[in-house]
C-alpha positions in Angstrom: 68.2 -73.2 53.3 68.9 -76.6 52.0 72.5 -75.5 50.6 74.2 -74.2 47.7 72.6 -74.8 43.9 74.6 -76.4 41.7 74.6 -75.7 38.1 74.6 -79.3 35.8 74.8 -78.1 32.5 78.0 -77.0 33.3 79.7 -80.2 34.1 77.6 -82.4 31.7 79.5 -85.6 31.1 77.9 -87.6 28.1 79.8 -90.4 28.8 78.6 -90.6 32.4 74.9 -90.2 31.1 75.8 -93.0 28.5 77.1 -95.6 31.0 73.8 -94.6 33.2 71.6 -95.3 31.0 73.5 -99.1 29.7 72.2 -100.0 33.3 68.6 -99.6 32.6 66.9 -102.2 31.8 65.8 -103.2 28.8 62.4 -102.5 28.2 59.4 -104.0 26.0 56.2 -103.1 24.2 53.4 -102.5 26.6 55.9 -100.3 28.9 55.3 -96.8 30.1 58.0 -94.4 30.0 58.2 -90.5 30.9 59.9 -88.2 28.1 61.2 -84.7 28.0 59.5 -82.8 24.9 61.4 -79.0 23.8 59.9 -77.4 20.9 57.6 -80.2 20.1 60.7 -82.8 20.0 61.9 -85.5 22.2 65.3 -84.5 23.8 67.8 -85.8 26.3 66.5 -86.1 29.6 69.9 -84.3 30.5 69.1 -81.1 28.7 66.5 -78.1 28.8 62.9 -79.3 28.8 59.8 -77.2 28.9 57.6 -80.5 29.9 57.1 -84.2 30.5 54.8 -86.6 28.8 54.0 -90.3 29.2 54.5 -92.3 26.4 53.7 -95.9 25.7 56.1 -98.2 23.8 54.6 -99.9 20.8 57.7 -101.9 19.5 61.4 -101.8 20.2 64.4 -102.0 17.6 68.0 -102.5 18.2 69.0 -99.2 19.2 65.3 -97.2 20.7 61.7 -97.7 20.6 58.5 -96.3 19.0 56.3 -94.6 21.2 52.6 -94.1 20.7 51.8 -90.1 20.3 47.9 -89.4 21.6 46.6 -87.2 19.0 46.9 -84.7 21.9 50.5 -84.1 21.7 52.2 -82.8 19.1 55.8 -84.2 18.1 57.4 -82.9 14.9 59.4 -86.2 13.9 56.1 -88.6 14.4 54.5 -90.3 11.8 51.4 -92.9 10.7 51.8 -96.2 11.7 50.0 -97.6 8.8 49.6 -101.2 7.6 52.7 -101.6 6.2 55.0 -100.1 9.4 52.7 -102.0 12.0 53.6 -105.3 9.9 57.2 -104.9 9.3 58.0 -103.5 13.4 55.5 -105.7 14.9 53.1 -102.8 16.6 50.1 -104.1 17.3 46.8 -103.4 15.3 45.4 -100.8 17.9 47.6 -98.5 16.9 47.2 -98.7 12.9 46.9 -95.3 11.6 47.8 -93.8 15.0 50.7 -91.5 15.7 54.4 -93.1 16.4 57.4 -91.5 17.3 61.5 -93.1 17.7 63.5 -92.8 20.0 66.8 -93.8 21.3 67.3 -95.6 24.6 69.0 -92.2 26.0 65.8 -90.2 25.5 64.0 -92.1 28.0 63.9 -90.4 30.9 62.1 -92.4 33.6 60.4 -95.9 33.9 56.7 -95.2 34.8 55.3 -98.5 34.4 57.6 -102.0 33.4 54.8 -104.7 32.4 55.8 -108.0 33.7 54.7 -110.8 30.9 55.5 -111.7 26.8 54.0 -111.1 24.2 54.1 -114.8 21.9 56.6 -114.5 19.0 53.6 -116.5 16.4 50.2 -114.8 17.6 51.8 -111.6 19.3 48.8 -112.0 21.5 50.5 -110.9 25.2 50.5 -113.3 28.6 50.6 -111.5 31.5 53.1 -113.0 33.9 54.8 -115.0 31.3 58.5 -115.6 30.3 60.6 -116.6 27.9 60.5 -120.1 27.2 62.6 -120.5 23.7 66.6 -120.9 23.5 66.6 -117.4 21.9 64.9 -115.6 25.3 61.7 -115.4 23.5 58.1 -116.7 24.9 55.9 -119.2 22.5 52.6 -119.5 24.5 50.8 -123.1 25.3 47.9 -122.3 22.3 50.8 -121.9 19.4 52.9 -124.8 20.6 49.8 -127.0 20.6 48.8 -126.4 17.5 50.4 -127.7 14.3 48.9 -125.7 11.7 50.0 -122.3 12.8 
């Protein structure tokens, strides 16, 4: 009816999955991206999936992200954000003792929700609507700059 089915996984190119995904853009904590989850783990959007879940990010690192995990999905390779992880990646405090997850930029398989703001490099607290305003592309809000004893 709407043609002949082609099989994917047959001709699966990494390299053409690679360079699609070096033109996503790069994306920040407070984000909402869609993953696929097989056998309780985050996979490649390009392979088998039994389903999707919405994850939100909670930090990003050079290479992937952490993802909250709602204490309603299981992932075998998350672990406790405690005091000492939410310090040393940055995660906010809302998520101390919560469920975290990493993944690389190629597991993310769809952009649900891009946040448009910063979050301030001294009080983390996040501006909605905000942009960078430093030499290095990061965002000092008006409160921090203002105020000499921070």
């Amino acid at each position: 009816m709407f043609g002949a089915v082609i099989d994917y996984s047959s001709i699966y190119d990494e390299d053409f999955a690679i360079n699609l995904h070096n033109s996503m853009p790069r994306l920040n904590p407070g984000d909402t991206i869609s993953c696929m989850i097989n056998n309780s783990l985050i996979v490649n959007p390009y392979r088998d999936y039994e389903e999707t879940q919405t994850f939100i990010i909670v930090a990003k690192v050079d290479e992937g992200y952490y993802l909250y995990v709602p204490h309603y999905i299981n992932i075998k390779d998350s672990k406790v954000a405690d005091q000492y992880v939410c310090k040393k990646l940055q995660i906010n405090t809302k998520y101390l003792n919560e469920n975290i997850v990493y993944i690389s930029e190629h597991m993310v398989a769809a952009i649900v929700k891009k946040d448009e703001g910063c979050s301030c490099k001294i009080c983390k607290e996040y501006k909605r609507f905000a942009g960078p305003n430093q030499d290095d592309g990061s965002f000092i809000c008006y409160s921090c700059r203002i105020n000499p004893y921070i």
